[in-house]
N, C-alpha and C positions, 0 to 999 in steps of 0.2 A: 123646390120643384115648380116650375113652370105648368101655366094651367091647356095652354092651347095652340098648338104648331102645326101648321101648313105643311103640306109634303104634295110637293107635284109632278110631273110629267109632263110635256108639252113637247111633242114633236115641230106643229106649224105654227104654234103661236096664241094659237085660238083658249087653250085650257090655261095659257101663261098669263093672258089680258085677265080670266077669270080669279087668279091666283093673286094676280098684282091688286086687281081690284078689290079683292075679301082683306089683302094685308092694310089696304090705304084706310078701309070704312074701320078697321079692327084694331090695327095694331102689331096683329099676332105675327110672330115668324114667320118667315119664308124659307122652306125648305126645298130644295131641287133635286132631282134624278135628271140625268143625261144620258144620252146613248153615250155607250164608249168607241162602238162605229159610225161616224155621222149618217144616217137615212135620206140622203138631199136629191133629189132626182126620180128620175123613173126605177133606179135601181131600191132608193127608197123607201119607194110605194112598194114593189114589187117583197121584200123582204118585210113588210109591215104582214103584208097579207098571210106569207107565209105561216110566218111567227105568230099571228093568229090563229090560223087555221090549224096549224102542227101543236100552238099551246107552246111555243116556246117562252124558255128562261133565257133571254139573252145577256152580255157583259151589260151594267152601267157606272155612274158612276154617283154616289149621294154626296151633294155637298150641303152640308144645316148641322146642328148641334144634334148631339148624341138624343136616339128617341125614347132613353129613358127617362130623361130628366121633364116630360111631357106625361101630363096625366088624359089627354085629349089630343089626336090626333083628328084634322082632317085633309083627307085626301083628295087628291083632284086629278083625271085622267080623261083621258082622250077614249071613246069608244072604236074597237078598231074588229068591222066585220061581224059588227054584233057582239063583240066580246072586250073582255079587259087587255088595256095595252101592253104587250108583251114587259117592258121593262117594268113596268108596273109588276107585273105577274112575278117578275125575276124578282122585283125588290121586298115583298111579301112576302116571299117564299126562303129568302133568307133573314126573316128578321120578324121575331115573335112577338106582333103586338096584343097579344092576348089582355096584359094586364092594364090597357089603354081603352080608354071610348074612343070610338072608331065613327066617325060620319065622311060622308062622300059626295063631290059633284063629280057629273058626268058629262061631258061635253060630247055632242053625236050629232055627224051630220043628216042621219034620218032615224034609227032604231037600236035596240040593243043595251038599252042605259040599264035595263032590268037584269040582263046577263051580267054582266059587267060586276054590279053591286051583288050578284047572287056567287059570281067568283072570290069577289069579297072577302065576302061573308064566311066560305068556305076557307080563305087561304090565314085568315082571324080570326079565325073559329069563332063568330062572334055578329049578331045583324047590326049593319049600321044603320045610326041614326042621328039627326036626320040625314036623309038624301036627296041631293036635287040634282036634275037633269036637266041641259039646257040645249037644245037644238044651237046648231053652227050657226045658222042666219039671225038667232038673237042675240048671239056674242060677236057679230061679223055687223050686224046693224046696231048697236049699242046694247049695251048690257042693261038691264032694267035694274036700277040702284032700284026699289021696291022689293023685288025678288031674294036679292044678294041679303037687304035688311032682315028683310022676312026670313032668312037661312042661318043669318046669324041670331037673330033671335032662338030660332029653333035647337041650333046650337047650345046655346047657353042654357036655355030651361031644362036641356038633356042632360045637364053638365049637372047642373042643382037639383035635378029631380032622382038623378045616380047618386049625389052624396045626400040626398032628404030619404031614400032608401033602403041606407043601410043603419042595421038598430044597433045599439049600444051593447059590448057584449054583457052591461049585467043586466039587460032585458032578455038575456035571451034563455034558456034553459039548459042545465048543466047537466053533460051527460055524466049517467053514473054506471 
């Protein structure tokens, strides 16, 4: 089993540069979600919002290694209307990452990165962590290697402080 895989989203590019850049510093996989209807234009935009607004589960498509063989997932999404990006939503909603540590970036071009991670949270039954949110004009002016460092750090120590807290079962008490 594989310790840590990428799963992203990126409709304009901007959560993709985020995604490309965490695999370069890292290493770890890269996994994708794609619309399976391309979003490109004003008709695009217009069905982004929707799909927001209604909470849709739209068609996509995953291409990356199966997400069992992953004891750590992190995710990376576009904030869309103050909310999680619809495909994202779809791809969560079919697939149970329960038994995975879950962390998330958030790319948003003003607010919402709180929703977004609080849908989450709901759809993985499960709080992620860490989470980092990065406004558009920081991934559109350059990404701050500092930050991304600073994420994966965060990453990892969550990763060893999940397995430095689980005890041993003959520490633990036998029910009778």
């Amino acid at each position: 089993m594989h310790d840590i895989l990428l799963v992203c989203y990126s409709r304009t590019g901007n959560t993709r540069l985020v995604a490309d850049e965490l695999a370069r510093l890292t290493g770890w996989p890269l996994a994708l979600i794609q619309d399976a209807k391309p979003r490109a234009g004003a008709s695009g935009d217009w069905r982004c919002m929707l799909d927001a607004w209604l909470r849709s589960r739209p068609d996509y498509r995953y291409e990356g290694p199966p997400l069992e063989n992953f004891e750590h997932i992190v995710l990376l999404t576009p904030v869309w209307m103050k909310a999680l990006a619809a495909p994202l939503r779809a791809f969560l909603s079919d697939h149970d990452l329960s038994r995975q540590r879950i962390s998330v970036v958030c790319t948003q071009g003003g607010g919402g990165g709180f929703n977004a991670v609080e849908e989450i949270a709901t759809l993985t039954r499960q709080v992620p962590s860490p989470v980092q949110i990065l406004l558009q004009s920081e991934v559109l002016g350059g990404l701050s290697p500092q930050r991304l460092e600073d994420f994966v750090v965060q990453v990892l120590a969550s990763t060893t402080y999940q397995r430095d807290r689980q005890r041993p079962t003959w520490l633990s008490p036998v029910a009778s």
